[in-house]
C-alpha positions in Angstrom: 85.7 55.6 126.5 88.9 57.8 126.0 89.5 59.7 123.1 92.2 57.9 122.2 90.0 54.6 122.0 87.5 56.6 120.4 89.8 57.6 117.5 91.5 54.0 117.6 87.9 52.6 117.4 87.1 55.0 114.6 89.8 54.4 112.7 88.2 51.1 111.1 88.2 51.7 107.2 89.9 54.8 106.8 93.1 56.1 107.3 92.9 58.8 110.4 90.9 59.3 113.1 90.7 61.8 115.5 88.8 62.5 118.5 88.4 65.3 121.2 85.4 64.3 123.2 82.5 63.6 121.5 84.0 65.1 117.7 85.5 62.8 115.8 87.3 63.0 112.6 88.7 61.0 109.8 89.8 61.0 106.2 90.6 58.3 103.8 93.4 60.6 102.3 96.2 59.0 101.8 99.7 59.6 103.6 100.3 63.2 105.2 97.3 64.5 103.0 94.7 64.6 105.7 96.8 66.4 108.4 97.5 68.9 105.4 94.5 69.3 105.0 92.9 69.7 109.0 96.0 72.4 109.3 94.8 74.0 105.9 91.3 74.5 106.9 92.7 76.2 110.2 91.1 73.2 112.0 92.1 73.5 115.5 93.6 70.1 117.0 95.3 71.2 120.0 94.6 68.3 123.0 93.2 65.6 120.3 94.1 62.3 120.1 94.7 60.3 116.8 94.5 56.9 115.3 96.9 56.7 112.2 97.7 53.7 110.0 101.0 54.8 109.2 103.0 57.8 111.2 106.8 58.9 110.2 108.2 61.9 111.1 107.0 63.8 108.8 103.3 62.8 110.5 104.9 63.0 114.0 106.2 66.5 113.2 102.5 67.7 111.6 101.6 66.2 114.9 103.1 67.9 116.7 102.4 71.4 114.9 99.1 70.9 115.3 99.6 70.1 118.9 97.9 66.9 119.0 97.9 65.1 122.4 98.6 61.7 121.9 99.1 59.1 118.9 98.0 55.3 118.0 99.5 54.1 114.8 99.3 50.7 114.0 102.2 51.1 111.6 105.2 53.6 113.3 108.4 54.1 112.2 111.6 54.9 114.3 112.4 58.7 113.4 108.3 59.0 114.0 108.5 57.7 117.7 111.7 60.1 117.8 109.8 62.9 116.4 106.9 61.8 119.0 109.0 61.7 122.1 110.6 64.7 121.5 107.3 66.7 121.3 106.2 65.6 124.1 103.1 63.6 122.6 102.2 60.1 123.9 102.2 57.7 121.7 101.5 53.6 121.2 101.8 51.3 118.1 100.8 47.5 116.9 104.3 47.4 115.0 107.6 49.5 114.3 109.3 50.1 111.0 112.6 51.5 110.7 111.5 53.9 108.3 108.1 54.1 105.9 108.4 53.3 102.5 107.1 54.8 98.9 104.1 53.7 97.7 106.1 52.0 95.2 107.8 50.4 97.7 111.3 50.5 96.4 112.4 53.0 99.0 112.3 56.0 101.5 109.0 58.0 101.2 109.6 61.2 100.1 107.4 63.3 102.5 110.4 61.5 105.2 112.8 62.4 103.1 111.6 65.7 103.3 112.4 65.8 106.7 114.6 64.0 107.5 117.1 66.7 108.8 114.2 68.7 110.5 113.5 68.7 114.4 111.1 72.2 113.9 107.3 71.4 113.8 106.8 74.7 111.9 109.6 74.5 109.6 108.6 70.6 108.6 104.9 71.8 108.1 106.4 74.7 105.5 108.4 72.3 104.2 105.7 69.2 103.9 103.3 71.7 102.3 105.9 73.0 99.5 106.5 69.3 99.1 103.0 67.9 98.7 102.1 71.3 96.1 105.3 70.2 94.1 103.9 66.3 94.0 100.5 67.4 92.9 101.6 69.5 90.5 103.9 67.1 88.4 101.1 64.6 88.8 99.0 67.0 86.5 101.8 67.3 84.3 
């Protein structure tokens, strides 16, 4: 088995999986929160593949920071595959999106919006992170 079937056949009930070999990962974080997290901890994910529910950009662009090797998503969005292709990363999907929604589903999510006019892995990681610690903090407010 590859370890991109191994992280798309360890993605079952969660929402990421990777895999390098015989470690495998996953989280049941929500959105960009797990890669956040993996880059956080200094987790080193350069050559791994991943299974993702979801991938946008801004995932594509934490992809591609962390130098992931290749992507599943069974949900991926346009500016994602964009994103993908121009990082070099190999990537496969079950369906396309135009673009992923809020969780309230009324419109862009904002982690997209985010960055949306960013091509630069590191500047869309800086910019994700700032993001995400804004997010948190009004949800304690």
């Amino acid at each position: 088995m590859t370890d991109a079937e191994r992280a798309r056949a360890s993605l079952a009930g969660h929402t990421i999986a990777l895999c390098r070999g015989e470690e495998v990962l996953v989280s049941d974080l929500r959105g960009i929160s797990p890669m956040l997290s993996f880059i956080g901890e200094g987790k080193n994910l350069s050559g791994w593949s991943v299974a993702d529910v979801v991938v946008g950009k801004a995932a594509a662009l934490l992809f591609a920071y962390a130098g992931v090797k290749e992507v599943w998503a069974e949900v991926l969005s346009d500016t994602g595959a964009s994103a993908l292709e121009a990082n070099g990363i190999s990537f496969a999907c079950a369906a396309h999106a135009p673009y992923i929604v809020n969780r309230q589903g009324d419109g862009m999510c904002p982690m997209e919006m985010t960055v949306q006019d960013i091509s630069d892995p590191a500047e869309a990681y800086a910019a994700l992170r700032r993001k995400a610690d804004m997010l948190r903090a009004n949800a304690r407010k």
